[in-house]
PDB file of N, CA, C, O and CB in Angstrom:
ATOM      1  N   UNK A   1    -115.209 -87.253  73.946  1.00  0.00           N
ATOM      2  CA  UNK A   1    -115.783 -87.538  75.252  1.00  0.00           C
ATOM      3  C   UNK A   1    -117.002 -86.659  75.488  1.00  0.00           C
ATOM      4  O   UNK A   1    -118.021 -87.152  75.972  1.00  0.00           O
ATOM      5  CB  UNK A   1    -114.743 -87.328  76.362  1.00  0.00           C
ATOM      6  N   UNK A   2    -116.938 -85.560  75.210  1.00  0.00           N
ATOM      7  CA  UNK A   2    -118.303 -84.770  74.836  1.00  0.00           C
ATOM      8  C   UNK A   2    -119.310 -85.206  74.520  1.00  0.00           C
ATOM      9  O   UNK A   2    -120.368 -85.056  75.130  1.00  0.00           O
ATOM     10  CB  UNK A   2    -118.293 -84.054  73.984  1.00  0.00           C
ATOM     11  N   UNK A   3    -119.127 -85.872  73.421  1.00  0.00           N
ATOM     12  CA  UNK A   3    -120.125 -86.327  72.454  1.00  0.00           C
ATOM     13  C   UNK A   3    -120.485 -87.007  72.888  1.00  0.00           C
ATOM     14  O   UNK A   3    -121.661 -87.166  72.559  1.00  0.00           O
ATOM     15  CB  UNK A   3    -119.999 -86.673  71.370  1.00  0.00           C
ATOM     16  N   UNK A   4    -119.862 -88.233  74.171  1.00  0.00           N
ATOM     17  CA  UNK A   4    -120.489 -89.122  74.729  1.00  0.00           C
ATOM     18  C   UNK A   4    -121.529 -88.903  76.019  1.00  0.00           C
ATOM     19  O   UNK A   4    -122.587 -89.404  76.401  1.00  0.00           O
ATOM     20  CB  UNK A   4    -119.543 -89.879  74.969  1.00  0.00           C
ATOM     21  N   UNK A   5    -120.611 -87.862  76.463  1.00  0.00           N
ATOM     22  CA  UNK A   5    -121.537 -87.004  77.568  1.00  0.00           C
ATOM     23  C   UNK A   5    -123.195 -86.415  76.965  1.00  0.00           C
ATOM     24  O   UNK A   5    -124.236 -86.760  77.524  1.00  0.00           O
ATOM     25  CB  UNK A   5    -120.487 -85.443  78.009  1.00  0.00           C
ATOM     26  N   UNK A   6    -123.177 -85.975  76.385  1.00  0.00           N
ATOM     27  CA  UNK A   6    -124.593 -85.233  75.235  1.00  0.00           C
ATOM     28  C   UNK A   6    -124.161 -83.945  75.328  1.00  0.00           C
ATOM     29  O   UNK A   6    -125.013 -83.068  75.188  1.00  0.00           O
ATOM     30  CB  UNK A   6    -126.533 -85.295  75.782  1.00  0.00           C
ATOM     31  N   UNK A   7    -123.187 -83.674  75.503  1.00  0.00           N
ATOM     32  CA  UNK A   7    -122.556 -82.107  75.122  1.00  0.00           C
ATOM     33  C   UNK A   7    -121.978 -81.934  73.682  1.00  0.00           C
ATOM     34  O   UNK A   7    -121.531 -80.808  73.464  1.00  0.00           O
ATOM     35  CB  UNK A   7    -121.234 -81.712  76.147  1.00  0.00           C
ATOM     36  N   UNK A   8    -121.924 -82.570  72.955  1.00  0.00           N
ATOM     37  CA  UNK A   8    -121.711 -82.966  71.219  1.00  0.00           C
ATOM     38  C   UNK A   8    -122.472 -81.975  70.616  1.00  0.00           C
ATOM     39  O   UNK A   8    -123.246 -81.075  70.942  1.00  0.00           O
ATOM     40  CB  UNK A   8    -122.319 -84.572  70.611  1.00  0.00           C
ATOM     41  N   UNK A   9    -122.057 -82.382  69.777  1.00  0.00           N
ATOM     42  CA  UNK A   9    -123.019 -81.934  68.322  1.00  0.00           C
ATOM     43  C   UNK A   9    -124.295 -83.101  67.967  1.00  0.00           C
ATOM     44  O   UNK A   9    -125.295 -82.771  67.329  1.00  0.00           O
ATOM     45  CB  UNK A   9    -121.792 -81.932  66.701  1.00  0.00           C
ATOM     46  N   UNK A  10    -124.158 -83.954  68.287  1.00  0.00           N
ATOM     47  CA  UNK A  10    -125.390 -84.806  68.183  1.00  0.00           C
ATOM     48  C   UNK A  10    -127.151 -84.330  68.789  1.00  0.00           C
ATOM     49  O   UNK A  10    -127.433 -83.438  69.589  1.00  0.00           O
ATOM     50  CB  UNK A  10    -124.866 -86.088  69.012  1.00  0.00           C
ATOM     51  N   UNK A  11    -127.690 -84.879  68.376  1.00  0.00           N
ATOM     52  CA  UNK A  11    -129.247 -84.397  68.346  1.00  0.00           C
ATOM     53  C   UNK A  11    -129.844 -84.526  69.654  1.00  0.00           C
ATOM     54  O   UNK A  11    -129.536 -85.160  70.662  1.00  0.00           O
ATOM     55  CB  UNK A  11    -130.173 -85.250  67.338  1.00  0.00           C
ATOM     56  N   UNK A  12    -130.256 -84.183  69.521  1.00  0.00           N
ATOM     57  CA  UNK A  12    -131.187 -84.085  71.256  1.00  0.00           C
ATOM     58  C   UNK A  12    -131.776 -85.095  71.825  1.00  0.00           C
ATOM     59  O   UNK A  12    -131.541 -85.993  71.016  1.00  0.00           O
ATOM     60  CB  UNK A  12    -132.451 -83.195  71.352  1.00  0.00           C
ATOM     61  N   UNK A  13    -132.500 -85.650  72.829  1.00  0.00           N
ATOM     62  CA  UNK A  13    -133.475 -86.703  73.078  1.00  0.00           C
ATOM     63  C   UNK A  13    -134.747 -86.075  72.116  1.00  0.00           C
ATOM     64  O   UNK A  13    -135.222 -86.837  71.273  1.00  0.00           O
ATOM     65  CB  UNK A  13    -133.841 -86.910  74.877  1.00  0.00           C
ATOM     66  N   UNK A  14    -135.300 -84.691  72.239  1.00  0.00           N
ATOM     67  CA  UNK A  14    -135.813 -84.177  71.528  1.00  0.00           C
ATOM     68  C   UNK A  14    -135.953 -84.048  70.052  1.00  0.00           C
ATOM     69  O   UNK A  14    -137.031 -83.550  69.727  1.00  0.00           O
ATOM     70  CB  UNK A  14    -135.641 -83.571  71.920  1.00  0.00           C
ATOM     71  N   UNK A  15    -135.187 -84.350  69.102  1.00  0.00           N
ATOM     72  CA  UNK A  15    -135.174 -84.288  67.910  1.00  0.00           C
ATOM     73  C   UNK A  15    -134.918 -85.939  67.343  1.00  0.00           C
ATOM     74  O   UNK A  15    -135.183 -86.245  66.181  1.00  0.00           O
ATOM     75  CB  UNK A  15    -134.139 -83.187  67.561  1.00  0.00           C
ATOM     76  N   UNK A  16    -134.313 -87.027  68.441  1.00  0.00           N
ATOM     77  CA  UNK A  16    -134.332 -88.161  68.255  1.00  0.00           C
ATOM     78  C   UNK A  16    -135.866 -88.717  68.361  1.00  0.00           C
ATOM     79  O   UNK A  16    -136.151 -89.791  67.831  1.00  0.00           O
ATOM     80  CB  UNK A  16    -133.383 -88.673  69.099  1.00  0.00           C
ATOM     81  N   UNK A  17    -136.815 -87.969  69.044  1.00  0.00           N
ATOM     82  CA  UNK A  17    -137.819 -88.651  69.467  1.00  0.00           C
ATOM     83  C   UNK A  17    -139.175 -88.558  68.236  1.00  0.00           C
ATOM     84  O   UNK A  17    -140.061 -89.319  67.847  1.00  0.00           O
ATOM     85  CB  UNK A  17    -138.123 -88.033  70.965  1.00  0.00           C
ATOM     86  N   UNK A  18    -138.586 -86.762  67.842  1.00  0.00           N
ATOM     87  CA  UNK A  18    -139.316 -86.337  66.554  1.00  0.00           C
ATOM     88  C   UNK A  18    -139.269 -87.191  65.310  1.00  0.00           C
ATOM     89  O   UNK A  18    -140.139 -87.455  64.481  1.00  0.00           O
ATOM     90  CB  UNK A  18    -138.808 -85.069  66.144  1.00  0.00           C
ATOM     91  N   UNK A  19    -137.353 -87.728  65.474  1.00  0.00           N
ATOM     92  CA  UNK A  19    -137.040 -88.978  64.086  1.00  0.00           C
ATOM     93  C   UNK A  19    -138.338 -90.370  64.369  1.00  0.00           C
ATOM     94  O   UNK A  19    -139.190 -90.867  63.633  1.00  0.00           O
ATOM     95  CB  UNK A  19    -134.828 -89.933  64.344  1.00  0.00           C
ATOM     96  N   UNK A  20    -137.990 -90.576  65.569  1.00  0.00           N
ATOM     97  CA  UNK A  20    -138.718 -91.702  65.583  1.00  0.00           C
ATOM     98  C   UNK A  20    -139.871 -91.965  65.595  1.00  0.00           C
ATOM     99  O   UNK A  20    -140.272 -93.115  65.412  1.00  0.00           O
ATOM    100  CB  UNK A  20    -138.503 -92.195  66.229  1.00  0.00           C
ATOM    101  N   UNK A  21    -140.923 -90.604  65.891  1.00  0.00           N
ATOM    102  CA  UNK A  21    -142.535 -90.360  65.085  1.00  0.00           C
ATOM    103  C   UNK A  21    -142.174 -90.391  64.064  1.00  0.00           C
ATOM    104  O   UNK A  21    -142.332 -91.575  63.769  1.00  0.00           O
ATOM    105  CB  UNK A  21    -143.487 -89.077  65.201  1.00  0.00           C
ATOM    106  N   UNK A  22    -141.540 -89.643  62.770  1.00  0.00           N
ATOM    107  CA  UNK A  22    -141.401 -89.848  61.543  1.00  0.00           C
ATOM    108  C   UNK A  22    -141.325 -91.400  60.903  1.00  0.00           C
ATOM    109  O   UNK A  22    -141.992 -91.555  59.880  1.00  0.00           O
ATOM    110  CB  UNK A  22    -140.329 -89.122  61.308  1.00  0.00           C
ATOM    111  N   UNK A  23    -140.825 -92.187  61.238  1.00  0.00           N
ATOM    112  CA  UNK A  23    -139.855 -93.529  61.151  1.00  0.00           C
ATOM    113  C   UNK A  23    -141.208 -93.827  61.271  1.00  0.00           C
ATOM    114  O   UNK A  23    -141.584 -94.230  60.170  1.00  0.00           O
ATOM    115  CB  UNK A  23    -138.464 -94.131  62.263  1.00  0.00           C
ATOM    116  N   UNK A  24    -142.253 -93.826  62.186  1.00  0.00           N
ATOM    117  CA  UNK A  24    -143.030 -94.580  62.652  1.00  0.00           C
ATOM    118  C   UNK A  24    -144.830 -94.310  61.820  1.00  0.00           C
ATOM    119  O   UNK A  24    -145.830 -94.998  61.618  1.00  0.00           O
ATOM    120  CB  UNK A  24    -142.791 -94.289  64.280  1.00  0.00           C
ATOM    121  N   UNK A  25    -144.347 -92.785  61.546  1.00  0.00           N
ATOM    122  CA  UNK A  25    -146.043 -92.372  60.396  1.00  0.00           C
ATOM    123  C   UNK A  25    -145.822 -93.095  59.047  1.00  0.00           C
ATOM    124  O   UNK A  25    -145.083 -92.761  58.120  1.00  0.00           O
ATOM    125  CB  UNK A  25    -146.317 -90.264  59.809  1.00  0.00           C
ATOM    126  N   UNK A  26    -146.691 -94.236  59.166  1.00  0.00           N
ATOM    127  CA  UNK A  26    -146.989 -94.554  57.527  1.00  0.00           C
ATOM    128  C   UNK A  26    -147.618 -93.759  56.361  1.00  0.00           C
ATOM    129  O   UNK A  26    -147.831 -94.244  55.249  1.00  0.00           O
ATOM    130  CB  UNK A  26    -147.795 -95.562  57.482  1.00  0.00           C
ATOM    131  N   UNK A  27    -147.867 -92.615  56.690  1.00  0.00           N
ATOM    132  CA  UNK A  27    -148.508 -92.059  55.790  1.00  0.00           C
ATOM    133  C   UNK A  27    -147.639 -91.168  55.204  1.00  0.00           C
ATOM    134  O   UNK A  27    -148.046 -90.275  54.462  1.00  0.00           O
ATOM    135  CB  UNK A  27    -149.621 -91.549  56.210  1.00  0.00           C
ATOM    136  N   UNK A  28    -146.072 -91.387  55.562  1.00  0.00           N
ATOM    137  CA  UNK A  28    -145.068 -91.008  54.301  1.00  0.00           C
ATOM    138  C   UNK A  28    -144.624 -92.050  53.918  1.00  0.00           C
ATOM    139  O   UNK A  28    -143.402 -92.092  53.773  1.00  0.00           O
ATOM    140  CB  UNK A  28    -143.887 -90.127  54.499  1.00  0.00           C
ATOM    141  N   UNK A  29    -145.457 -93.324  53.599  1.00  0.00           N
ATOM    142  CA  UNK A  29    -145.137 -94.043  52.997  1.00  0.00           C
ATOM    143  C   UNK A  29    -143.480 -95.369  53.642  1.00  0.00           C
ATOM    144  O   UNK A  29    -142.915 -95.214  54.725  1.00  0.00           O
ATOM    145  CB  UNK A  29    -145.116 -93.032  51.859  1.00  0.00           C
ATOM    146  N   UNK A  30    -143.112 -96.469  52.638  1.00  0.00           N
ATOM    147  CA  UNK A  30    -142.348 -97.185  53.840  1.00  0.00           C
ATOM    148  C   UNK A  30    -140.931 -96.769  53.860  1.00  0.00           C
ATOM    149  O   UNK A  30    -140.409 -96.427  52.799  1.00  0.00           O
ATOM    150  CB  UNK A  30    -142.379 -98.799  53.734  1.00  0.00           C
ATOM    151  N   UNK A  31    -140.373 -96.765  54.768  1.00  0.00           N
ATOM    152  CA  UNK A  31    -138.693 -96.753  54.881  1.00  0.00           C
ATOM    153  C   UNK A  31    -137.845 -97.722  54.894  1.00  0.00           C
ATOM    154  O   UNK A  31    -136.769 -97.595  55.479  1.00  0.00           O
ATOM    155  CB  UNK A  31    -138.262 -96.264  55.892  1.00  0.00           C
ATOM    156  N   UNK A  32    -138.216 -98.932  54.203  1.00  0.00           N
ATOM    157  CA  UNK A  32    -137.162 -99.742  54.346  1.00  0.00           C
ATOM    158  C   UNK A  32    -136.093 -99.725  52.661  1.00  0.00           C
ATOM    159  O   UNK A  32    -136.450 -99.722  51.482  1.00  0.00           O
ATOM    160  CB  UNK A  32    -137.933-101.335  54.824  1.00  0.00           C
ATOM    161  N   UNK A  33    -134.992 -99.719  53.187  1.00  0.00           N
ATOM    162  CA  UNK A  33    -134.300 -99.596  51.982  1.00  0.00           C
ATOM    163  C   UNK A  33    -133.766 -98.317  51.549  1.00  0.00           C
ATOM    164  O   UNK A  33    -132.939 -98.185  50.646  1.00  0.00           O
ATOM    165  CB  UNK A  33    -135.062-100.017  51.054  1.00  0.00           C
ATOM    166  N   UNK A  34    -134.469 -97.035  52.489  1.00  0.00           N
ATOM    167  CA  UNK A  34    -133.751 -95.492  51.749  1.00  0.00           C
ATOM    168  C   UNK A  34    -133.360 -95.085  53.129  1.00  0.00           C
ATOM    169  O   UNK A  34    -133.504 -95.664  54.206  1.00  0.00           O
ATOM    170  CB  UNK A  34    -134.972 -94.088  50.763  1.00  0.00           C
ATOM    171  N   UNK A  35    -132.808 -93.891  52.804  1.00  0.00           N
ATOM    172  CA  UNK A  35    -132.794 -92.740  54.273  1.00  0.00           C
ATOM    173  C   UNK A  35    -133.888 -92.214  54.375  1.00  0.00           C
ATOM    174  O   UNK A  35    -134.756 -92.087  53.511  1.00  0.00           O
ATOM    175  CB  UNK A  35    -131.812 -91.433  54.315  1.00  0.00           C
ATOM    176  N   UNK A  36    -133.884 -91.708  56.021  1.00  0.00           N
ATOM    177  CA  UNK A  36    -134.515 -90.510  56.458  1.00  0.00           C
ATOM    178  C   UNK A  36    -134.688 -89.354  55.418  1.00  0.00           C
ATOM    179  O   UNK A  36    -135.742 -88.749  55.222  1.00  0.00           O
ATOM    180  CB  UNK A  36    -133.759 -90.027  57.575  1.00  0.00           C
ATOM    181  N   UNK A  37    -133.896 -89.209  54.993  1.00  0.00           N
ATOM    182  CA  UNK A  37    -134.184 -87.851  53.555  1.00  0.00           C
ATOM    183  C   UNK A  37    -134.251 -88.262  52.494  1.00  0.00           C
ATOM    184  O   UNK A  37    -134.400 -87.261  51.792  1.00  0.00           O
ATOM    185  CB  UNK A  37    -133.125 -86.735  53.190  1.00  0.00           C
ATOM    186  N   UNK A  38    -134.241 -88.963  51.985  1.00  0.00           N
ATOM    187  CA  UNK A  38    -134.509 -89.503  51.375  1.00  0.00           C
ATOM    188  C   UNK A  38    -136.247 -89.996  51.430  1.00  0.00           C
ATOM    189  O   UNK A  38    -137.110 -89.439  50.752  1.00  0.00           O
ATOM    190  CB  UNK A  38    -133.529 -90.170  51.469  1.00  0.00           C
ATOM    191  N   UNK A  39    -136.363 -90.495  51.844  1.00  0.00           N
ATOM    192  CA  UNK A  39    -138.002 -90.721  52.648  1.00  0.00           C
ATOM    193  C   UNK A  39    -138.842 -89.801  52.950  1.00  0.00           C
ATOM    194  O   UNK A  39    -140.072 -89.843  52.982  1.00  0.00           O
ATOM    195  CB  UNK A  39    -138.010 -91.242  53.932  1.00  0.00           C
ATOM    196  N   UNK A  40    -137.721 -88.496  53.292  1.00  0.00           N
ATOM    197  CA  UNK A  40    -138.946 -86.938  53.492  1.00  0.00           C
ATOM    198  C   UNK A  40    -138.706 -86.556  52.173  1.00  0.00           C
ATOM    199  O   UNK A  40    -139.387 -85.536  52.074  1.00  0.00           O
ATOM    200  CB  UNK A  40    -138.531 -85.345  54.808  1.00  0.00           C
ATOM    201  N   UNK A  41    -138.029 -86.783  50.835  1.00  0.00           N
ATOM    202  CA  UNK A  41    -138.025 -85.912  49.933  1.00  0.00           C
ATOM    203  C   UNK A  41    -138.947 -86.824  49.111  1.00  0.00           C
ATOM    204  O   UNK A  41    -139.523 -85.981  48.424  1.00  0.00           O
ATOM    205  CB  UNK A  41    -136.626 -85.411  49.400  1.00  0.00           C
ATOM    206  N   UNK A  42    -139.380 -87.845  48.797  1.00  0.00           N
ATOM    207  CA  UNK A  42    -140.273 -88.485  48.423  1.00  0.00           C
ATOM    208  C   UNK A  42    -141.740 -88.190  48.810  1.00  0.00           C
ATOM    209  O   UNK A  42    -142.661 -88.062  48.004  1.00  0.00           O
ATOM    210  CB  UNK A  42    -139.907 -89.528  48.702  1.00  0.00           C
ATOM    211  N   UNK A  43    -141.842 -88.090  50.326  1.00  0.00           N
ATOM    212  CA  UNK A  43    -143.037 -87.701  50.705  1.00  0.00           C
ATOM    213  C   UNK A  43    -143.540 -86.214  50.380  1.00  0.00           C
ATOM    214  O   UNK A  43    -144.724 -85.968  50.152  1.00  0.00           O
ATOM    215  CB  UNK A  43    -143.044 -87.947  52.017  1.00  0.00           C
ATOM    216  N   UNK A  44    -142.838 -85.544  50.380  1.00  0.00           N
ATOM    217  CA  UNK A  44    -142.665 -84.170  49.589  1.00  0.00           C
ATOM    218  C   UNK A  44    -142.859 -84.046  48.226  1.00  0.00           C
ATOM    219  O   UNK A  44    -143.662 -83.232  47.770  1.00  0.00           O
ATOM    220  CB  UNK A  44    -141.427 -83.683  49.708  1.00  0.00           C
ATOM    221  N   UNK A  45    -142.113 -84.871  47.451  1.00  0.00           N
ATOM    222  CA  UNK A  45    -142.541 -84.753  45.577  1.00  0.00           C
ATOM    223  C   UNK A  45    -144.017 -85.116  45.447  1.00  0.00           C
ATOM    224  O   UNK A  45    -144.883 -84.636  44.716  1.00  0.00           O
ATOM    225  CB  UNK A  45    -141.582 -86.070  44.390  1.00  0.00           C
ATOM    226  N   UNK A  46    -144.075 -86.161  46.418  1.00  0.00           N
ATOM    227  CA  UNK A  46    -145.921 -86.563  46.261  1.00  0.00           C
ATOM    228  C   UNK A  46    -147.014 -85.953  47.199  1.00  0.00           C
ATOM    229  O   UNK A  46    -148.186 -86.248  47.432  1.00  0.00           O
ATOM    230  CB  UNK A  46    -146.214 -88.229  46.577  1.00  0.00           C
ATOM    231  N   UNK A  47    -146.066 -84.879  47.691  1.00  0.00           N
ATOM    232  CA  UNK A  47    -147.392 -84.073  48.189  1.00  0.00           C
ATOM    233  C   UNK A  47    -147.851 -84.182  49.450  1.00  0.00           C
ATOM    234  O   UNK A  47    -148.796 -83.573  49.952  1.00  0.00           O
ATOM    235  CB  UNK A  47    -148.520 -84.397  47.491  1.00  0.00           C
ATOM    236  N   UNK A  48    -146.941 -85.211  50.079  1.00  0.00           N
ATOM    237  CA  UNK A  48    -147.711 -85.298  51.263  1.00  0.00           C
ATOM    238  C   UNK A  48    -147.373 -84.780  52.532  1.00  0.00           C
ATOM    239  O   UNK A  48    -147.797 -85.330  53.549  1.00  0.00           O
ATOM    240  CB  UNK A  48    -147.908 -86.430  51.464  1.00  0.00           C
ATOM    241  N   UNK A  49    -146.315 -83.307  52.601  1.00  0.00           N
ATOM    242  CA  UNK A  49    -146.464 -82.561  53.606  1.00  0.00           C
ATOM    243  C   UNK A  49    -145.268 -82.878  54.522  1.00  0.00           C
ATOM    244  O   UNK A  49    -145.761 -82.659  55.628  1.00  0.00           O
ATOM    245  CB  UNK A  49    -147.779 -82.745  54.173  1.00  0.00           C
ATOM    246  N   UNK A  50    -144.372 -83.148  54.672  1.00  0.00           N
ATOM    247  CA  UNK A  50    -143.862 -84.246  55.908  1.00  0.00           C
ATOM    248  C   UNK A  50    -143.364 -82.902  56.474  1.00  0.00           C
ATOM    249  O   UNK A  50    -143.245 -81.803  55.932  1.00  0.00           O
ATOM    250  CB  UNK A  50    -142.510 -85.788  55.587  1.00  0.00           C
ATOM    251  N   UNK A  51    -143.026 -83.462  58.152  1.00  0.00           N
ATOM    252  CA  UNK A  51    -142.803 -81.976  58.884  1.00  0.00           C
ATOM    253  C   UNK A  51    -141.185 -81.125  58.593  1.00  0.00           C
ATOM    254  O   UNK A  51    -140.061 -81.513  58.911  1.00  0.00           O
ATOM    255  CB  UNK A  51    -142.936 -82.321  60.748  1.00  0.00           C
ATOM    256  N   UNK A  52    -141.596 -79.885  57.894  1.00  0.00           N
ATOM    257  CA  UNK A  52    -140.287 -79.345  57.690  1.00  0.00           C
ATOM    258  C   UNK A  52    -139.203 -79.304  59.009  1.00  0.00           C
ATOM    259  O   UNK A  52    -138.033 -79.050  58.721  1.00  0.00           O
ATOM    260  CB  UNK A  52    -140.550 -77.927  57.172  1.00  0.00           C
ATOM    261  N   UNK A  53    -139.454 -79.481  60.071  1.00  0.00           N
ATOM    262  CA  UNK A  53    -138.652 -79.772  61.211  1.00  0.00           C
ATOM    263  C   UNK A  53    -137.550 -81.203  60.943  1.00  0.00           C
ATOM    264  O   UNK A  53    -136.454 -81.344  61.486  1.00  0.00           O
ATOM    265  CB  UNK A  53    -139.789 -80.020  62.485  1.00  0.00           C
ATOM    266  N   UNK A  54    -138.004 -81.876  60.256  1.00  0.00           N
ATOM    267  CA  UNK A  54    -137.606 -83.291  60.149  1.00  0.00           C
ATOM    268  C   UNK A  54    -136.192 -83.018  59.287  1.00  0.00           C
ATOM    269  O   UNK A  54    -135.008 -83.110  59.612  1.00  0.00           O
ATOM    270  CB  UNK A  54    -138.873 -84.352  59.324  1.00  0.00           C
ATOM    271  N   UNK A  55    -136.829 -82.657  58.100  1.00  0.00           N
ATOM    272  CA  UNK A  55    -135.972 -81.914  57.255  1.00  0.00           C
ATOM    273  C   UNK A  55    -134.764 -81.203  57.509  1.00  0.00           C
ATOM    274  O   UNK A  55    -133.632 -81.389  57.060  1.00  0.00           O
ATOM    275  CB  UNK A  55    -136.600 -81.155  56.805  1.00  0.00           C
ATOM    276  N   UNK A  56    -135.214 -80.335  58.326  1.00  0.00           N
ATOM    277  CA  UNK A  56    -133.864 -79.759  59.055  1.00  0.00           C
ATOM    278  C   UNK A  56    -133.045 -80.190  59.677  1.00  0.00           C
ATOM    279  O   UNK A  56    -131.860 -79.993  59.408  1.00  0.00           O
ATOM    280  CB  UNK A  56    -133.932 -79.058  59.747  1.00  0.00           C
ATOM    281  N   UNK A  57    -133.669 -81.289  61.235  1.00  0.00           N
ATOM    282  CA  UNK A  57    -132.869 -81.825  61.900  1.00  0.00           C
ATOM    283  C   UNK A  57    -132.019 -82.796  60.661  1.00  0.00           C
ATOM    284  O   UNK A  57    -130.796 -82.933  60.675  1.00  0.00           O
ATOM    285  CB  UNK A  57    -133.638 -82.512  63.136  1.00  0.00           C
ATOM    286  N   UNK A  58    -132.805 -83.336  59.758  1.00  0.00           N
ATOM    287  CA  UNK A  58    -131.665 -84.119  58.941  1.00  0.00           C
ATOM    288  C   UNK A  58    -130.499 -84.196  57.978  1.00  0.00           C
ATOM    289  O   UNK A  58    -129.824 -85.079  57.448  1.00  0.00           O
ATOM    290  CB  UNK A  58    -132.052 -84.608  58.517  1.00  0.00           C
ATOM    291  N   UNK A  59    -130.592 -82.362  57.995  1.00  0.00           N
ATOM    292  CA  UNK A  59    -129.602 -81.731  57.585  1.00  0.00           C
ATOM    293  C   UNK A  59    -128.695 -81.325  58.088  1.00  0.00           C
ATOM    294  O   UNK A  59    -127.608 -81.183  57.529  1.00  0.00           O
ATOM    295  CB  UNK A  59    -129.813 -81.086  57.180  1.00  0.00           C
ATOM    296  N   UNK A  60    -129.014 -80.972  59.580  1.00  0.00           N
ATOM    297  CA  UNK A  60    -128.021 -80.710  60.686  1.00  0.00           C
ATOM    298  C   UNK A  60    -127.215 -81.641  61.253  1.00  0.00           C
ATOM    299  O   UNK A  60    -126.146 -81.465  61.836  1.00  0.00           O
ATOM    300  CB  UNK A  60    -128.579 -80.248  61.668  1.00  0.00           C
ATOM    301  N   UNK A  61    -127.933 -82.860  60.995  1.00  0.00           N
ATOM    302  CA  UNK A  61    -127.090 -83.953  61.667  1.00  0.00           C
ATOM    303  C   UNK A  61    -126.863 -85.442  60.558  1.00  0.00           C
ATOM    304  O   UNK A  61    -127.176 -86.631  60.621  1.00  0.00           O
ATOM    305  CB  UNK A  61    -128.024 -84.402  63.235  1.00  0.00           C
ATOM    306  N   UNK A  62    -126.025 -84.408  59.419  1.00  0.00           N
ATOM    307  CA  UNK A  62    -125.875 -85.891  57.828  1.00  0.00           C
ATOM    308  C   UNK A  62    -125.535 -87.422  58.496  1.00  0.00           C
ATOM    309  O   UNK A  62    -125.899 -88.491  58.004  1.00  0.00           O
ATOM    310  CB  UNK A  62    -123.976 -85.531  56.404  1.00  0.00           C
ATOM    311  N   UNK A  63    -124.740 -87.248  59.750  1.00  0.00           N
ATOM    312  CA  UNK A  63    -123.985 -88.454  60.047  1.00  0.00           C
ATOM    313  C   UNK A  63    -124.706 -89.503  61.008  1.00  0.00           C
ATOM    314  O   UNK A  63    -124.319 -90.608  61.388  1.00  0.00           O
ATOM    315  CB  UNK A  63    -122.674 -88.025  60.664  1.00  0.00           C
ATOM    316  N   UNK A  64    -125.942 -88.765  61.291  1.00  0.00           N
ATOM    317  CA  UNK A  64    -126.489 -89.496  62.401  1.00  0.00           C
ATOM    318  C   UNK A  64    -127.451 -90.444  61.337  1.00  0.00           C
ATOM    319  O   UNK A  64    -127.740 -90.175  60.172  1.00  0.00           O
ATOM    320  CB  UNK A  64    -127.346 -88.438  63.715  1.00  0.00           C
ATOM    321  N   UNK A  65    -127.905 -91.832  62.269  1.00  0.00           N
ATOM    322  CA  UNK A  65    -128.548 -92.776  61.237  1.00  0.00           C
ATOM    323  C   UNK A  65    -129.915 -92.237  61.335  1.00  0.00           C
ATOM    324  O   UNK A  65    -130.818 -92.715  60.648  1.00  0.00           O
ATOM    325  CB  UNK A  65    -128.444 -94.463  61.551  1.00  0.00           C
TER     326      UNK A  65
END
């Protein structure tokens, strides 16, 4: 019931909003078909920087989509 409240462990409006700039910059290339980390660790082997914030939140929260 927590969790439903936003007293959970789930991510913030704040860190949901950060996913969804990510989701939304093409210049890490497309996301259809992988994960979120999956998608930043790609953009990463090729160099292209993606925000280490992203990274984290998507480690903190494996279960969230």
């Amino acid at each position: 019931v927590a969790e439903e409240a936003g007293g959970g462990p789930g991510p913030g409006p704040a860190v949901l909003d950060m996913l969804r700039l990510f989701d939304l910059a093409w210049e890490y290339g497309p996301c259809t078909g992988i994960t979120r980390l999956q998608r930043w660790e790609r953009a990463q082997a090729l160099g292209l920087s993606p925000p280490a914030l992203v990274r984290d939140a998507l480690l903190q929260h494996p279960d969230d989509p």
